[in-house]
N, C-alpha and C positions, 0 to 999 in steps of 0.2 A: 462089559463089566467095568472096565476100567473110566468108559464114561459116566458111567453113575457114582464113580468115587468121588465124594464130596472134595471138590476144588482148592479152598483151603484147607484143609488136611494134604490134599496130594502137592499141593506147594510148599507147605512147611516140612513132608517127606525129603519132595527133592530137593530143597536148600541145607537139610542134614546128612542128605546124601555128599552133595557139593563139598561140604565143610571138611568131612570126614573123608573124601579124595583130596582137601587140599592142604591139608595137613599132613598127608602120608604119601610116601614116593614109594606108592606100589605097582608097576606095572599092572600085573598077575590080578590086583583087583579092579586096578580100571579096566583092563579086558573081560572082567567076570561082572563088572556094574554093566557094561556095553553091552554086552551079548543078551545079559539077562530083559536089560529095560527092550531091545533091540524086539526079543523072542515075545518078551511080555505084551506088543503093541500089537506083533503078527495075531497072539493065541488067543488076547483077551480083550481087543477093540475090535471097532467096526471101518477101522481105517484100511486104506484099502493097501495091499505089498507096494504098488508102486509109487504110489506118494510118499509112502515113506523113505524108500530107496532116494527118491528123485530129493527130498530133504537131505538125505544121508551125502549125496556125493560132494556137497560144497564142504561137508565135515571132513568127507575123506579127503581132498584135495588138500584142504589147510590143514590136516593132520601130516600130509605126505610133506608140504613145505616144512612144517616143524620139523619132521624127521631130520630132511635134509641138513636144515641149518643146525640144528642138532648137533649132527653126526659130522659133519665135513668144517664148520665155523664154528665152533663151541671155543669160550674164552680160555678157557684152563686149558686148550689143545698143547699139545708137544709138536707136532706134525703139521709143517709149512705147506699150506695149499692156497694157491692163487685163484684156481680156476677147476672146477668138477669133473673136467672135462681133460684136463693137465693132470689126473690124479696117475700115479704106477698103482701096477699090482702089488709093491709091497706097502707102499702106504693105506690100500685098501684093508689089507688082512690086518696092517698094524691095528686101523680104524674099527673094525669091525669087533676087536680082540680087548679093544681099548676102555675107558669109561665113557667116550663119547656115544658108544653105542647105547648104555645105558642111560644115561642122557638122553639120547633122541626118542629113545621106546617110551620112556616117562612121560614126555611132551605130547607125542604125540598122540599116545594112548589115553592119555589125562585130558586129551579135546575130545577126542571121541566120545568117550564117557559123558563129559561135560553136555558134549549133541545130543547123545542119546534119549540126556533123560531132561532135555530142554523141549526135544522134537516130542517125545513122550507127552509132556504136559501142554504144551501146545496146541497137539492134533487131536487129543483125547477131553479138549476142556470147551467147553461153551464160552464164549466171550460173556455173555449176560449174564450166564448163571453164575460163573465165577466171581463177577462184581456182584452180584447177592450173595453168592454165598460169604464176600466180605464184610456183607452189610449185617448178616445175619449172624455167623460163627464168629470174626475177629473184630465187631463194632468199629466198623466203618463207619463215619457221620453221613445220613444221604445226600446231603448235599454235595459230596465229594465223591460219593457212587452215582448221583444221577450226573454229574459233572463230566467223570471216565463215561459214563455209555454215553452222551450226547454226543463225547470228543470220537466215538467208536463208531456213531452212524453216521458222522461226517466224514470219516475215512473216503465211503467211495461218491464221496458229491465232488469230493477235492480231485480224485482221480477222474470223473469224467468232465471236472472246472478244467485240469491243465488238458487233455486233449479237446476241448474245446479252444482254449487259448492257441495250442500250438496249432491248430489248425487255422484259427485267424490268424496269424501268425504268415503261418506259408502261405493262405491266399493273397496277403499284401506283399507276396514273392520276398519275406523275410525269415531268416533262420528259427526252426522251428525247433530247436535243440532243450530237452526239460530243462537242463540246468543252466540255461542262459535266464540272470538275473533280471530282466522285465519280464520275461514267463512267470520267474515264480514270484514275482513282488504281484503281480495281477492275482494269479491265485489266492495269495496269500490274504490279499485285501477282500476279496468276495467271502474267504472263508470267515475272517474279522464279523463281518455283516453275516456272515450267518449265524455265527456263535451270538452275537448282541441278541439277535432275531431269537436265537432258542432261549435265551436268557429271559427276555421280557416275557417269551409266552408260560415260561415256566412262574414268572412273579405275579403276573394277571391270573393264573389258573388257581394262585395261592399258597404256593408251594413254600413251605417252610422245614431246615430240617430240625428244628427245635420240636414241631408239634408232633403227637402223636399220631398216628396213621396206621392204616391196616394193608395188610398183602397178599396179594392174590396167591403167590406162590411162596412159599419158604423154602428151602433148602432146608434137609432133613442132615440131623449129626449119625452116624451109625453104629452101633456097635465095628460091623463090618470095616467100616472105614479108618478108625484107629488100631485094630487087630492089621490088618494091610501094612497100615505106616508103621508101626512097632516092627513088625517083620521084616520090614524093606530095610530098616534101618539098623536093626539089628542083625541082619547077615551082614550087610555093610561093613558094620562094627568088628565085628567077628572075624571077617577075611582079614579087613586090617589088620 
């Protein structure tokens, strides 16, 4: 279900979901935006639990560092701590009792959310269709949609250019490291020539986005789909 939600709609969903968490310091709703978008991927995609989890953990980890820094460094502290590890037991209950707690839950709950309904639209969106359905629902010029997908299917020519590179690389018994600067200036120059390459074959085939053209596929607008978005965003609203 949630794949078939027309792309733009479900992006202009979650950037009013976004807005509406980031104007409000509510705990209580960013755990109820999390759980729901969270439920919503298990009940109503075809994505599978554990992909989703395995997205989820780097949210939970950098939600757990905000806590921390939250809760133990927070500016407005009253309560001198050097080191996490140096804390007493009564500076903990002070901590806990304090506003820094509230502070950290904010933080941290406010990312999570923020993941949820990022991994959401992510895992549940076509990369193609979604650039059509820009072209189509929010007038996109195509030239700047067929632009994003060329840049899209040169993603993994780039990623098998640098192991190719790093592999010449260590056969000349040199550091083969992605982020040593001749790796990626080599890259970078192959990728150049291939963008030029797509460019010219796109101008010889005629391609203009001024002219009128027809489309094999359109992206449909739904009733379904703005009944979805009004809902999502309107409970949103509401908890707030």
């Amino acid at each position: 279900m949630l794949e078939k939600w027309n792309p733009s709609v479900k992006m202009i969903t979650v950037f009013l979901c976004v807005f509406i968490l980031t104007v409000r310091n509510n705990t209580k709703l960013n755990i109820i935006v999390f759980i729901s978008f969270v439920i919503g991927m298990l009940l109503f995609s075809d994505v599978k639990p554990g992909k989703i989890f395995a997205f989820l953990l780097p949210a939970f980890i950098a939600a757990f560092g905000l806590f921390i820094m939250g809760l133990f460094y927070s500016r407005n502290s009253d309560i001198s701590i050097r080191t996490i590890f140096d804390i007493s037991k009564e500076q903990l209950e002070a901590l806990t009792t304090s506003g820094n707690m509230v502070t950290a839950l904010q933080l941290a709950t406010r990312l999570l959310a923020y993941a949820g309904m990022g991994i959401l639209f992510s895992l549940t969106t076509d990369g193609e269709y979604f650039v059509r359905s820009l072209m189509h629902q929010l007038r996109l010029p195509p030239k700047f949609a067929y632009g994003i997908l060329a840049a899209f299917y040169l993603l993994p020519m780039m990623r098998n250019e640098l192991r190719t590179v790093q592999t010449a690389f260590r056969v000349r018994n040199m550091s083969g490291f992605s982020l040593r600067p001749k790796i990626l200036f080599t890259m970078l120059v192959n990728s150049v020539r291939w963008s030029e390459s797509v460019a010219m074959a796109m101008e010889s085939k005629g391609f203009s986005g001024e002219a009128e053209r027809t489309y094999h596929d359109i992206p449909k607008l739904r009733g379904m789909d703005l009944a979805l978005a009004v809902v999502s965003v309107g409970v949103v609203a509401f908890i707030a």
